[in-house]
C-alpha positions in Angstrom: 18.5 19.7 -8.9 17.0 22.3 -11.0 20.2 24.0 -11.1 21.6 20.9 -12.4 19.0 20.3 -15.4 19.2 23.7 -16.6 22.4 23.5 -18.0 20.9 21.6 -20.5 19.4 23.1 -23.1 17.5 20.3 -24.3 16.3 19.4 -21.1 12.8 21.1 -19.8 11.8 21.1 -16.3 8.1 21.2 -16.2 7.1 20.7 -12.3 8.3 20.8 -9.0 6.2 18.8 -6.5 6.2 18.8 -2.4 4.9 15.5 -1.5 4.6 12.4 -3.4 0.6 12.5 -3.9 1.5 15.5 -5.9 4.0 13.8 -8.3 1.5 11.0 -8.6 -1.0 14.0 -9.6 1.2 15.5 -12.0 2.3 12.5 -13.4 -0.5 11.9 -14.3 -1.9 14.8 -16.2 1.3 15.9 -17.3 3.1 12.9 -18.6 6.6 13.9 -18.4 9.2 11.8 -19.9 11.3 11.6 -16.9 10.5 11.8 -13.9 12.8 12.5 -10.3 11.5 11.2 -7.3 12.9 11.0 -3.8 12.0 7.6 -1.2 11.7 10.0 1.6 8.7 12.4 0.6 5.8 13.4 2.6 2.1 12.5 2.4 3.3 9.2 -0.1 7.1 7.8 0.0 8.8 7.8 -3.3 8.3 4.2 -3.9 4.2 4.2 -3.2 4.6 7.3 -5.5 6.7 5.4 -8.1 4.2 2.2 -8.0 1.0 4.7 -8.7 2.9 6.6 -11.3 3.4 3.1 -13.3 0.4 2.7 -13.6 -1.0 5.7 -14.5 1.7 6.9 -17.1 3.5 4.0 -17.5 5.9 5.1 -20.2 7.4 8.1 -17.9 10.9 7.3 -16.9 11.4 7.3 -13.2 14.8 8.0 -11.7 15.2 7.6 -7.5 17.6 10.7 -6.0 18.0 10.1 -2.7 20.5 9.5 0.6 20.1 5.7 0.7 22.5 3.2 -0.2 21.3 0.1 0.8 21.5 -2.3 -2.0 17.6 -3.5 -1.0 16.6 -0.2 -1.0 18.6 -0.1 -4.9 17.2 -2.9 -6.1 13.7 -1.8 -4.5 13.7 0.4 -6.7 14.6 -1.0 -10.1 11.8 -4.1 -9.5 9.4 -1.0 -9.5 10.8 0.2 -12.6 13.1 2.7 -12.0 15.3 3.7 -14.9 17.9 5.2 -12.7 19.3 5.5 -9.2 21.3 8.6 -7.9 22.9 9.2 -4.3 22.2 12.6 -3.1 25.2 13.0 -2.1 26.9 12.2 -5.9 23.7 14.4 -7.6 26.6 17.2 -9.1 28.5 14.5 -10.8 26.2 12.3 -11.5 22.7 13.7 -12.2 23.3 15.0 -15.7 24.9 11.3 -16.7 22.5 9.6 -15.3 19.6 11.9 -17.0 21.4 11.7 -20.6 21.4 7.3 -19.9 18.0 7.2 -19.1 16.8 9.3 -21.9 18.7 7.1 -24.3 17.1 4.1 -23.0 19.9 2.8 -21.0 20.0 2.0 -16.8 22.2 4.0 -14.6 23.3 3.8 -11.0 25.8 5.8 -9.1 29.3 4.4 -8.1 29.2 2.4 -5.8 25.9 1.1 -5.8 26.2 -2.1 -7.5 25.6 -5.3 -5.0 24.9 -8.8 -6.3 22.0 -9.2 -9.1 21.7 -5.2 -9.3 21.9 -4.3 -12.7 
């Protein structure tokens, strides 16, 4: 992912975290504007991780990268207030794009995603 961002110059990575206590953490005292999370991380899942982080930096920008595809598990994530939703599997097409949209205030979800009622 990293790899990805840093063909950016505008764009900053300022963390790496392990385990989704740590991204709370971080979150927290760092206040990034955007934020990657993952569903599946240790210690906390990406979602408990994404409802702390609302709360506790609620203007960070929270976009889900991760291998499931279920449109529950999609929309899951939007009603906590994900900006953006990226399948692993799409991450070197679609990362960038979906970084640029959520930046500019604007929702993004990889192709193929969309169900009934999402987005």
């Amino acid at each position: 992912m990293c790899s990805i961002l840093e063909k950016r110059p505008n764009l900053r990575v300022i963390c790496e975290v392990s385990d989704g206590q740590e991204a709370v953490q971080n979150a927290e005292e760092l206040k990034p504007d955007l934020i990657l999370l993952d569903i599946a991380l240790p210690t906390l899942d990406g979602f408990a991780a994404a409802r702390q982080i609302r709360k506790l930096a609620p203007e960070c920008r929270i976009i889900f990268v991760s291998l499931e595809s279920s449109t529950d598990i999609v929309q899951e994530a939007f009603n906590i207030g994900a900006w953006g939703y990226v399948l692993k599997t799409k991450a070197a097409f679609d990362l960038l794009t979906a970084v640029e949209a959520v930046v500019e205030g604007k929702q993004f979800v990889s192709d193929g995603l969309f169900g009934p009622g999402l987005l």
